[in-house]
Each structure stands twice: as C-alpha cells, then as structure tokens.
C-alpha positions in Angstrom: 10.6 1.4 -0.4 10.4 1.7 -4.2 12.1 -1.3 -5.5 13.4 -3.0 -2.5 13.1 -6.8 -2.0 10.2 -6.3 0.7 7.7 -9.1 1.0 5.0 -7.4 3.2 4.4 -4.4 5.0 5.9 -4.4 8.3 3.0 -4.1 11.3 4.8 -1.4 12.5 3.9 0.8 9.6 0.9 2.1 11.5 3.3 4.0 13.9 4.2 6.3 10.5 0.6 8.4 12.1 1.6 11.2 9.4 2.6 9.3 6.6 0.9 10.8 3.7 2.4 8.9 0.7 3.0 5.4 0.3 5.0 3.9 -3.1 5.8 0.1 -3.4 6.3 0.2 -7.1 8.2 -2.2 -8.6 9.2 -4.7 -5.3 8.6 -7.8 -7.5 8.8 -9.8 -4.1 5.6 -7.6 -2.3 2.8 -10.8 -1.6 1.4 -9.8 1.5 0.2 -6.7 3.1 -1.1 -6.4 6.4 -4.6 -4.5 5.1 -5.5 -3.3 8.6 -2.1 -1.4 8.6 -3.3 0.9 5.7 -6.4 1.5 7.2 -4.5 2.8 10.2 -2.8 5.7 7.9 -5.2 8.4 8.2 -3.3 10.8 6.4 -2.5 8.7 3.8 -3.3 10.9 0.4 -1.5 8.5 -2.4 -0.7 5.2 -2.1 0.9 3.3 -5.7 2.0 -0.3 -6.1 3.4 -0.2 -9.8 5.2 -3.1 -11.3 4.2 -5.4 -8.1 2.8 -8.2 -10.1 2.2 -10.6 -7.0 -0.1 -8.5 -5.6 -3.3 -9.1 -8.6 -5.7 -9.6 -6.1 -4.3 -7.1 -3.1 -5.5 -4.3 -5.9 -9.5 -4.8 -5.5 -9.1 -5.1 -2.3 -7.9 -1.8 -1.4 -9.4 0.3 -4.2 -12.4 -0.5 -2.3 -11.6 0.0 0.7 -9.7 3.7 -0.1 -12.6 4.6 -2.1 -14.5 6.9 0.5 -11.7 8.3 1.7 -9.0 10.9 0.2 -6.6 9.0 -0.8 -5.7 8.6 -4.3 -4.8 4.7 -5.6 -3.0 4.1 -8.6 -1.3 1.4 -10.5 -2.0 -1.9 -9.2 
C-alpha cells in the first residue's frame, strides 16, 4: 500500500488475521484510519506510516495504544 492514493484503511483489513507488517509510507492522501481495525491485527509486529503528513495526530494515538504489545511503530 506504500505510496498509493489510499485515504483510510479499509474495515475489511481485520480479515488479514495474519498480517504481520503493515507500511503506509508515503500515501500523502491517508486522513483516516479505522483504529479499531489495528487493534484487530494480533500479529501485527511492525507497522510504519512514513511521509503521511495528514496523519499528525493518528501518530499518538497509536503509539499508545501499540505500546504493550509487540509490535514495533515507526515514523509517524
């Protein structure tokens, strides 16, 4: 999904049960994200958002909420 013209994550996404790494660097147009979606990844081990500068305050929110699990966050 790395530099696509996506806008959010699709609901769906919580069907991907082993999805283990998540990139949407650099898609400019990312504003919203459907939080409850990434919570649903339970295997999810990296998850990076580079270059997504619509998404400032999307960052806080999930750093905290990844923070007692094992996934790694970068770049927001």
């Amino acid at each position: 999904m790395e530099g696509s013209g996506i806008r959010e994550l699709p609901s769906s996404i919580v069907n991907l049960t082993g999805l283990q790494e998540l990139r949407g660097d650099h898609c400019e147009n990312l504003t919203v994200t459907s939080l409850g979606s990434i919570y649903g990844l339970q295997h999810l081990t990296d998850l990076s958002f580079k270059g997504c500068r619509k998404l400032l305050t999307f960052g806080d929110k999930v750093k905290s909420a990844v923070s007692s699990s094992n996934t790694n966050y970068s770049n927001f």
